[in-house]
C-alpha positions in Angstrom: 145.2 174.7 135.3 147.5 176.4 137.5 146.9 174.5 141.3 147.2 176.3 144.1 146.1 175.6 147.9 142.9 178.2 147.0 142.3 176.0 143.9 138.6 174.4 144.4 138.5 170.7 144.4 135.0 171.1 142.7 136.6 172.6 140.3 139.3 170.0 139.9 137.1 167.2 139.2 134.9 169.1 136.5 137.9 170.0 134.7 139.2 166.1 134.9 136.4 163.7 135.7 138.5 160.5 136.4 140.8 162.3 138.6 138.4 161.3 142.0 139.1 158.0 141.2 142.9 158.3 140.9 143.2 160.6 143.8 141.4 157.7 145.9 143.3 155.0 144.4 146.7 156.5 144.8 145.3 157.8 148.6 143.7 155.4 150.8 143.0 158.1 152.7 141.1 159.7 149.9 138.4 157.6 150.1 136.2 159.8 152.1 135.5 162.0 149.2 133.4 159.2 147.8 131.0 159.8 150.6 127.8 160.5 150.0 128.4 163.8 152.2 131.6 164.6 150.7 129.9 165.7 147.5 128.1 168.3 148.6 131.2 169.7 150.1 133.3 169.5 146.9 131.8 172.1 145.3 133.4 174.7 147.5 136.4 172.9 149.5 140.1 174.0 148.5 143.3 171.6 147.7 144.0 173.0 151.8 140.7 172.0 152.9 141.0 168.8 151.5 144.3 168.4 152.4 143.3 169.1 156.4 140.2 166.7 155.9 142.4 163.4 154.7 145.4 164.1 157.2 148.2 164.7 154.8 150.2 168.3 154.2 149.0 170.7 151.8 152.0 170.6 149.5 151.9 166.5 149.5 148.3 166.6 148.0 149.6 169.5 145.5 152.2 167.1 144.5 149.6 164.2 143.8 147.2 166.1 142.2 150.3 167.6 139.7 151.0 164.0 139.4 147.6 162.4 138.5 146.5 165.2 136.2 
């Protein structure tokens, strides 16, 4: 999968189901994805979005994801 700051973080996770768990574990920030209200916004939330959310720059969580997948 080719990641890009459009890529959907839903998407992500269906494609590799432990990488959630990684991404929290490698980024305390993370964590808030494991929220109850964070799943529902998954589904349509970009690597950017994300990346906004948690506090950290866009090409950091690129370089993380590439990483951990």
């Amino acid at each position: 999968m080719n990641l890009t700051e459009l890529t959907k973080i839903g998407d992500l996770f269906e494609a590799y189901p432990d990488l959630k768990e990684k991404l929290t574990s490698a980024l305390p920030q993370a964590k808030v994805l494991a929220t109850p209200l964070a799943q529902t916004l998954l589904k349509n939330a970009t690597v950017a979005d994300i990346a906004q959310k948690i506090g950290i720059p866009t090409d950091d969580l690129l370089k993380k994801l590439t990483e951990l997948i």
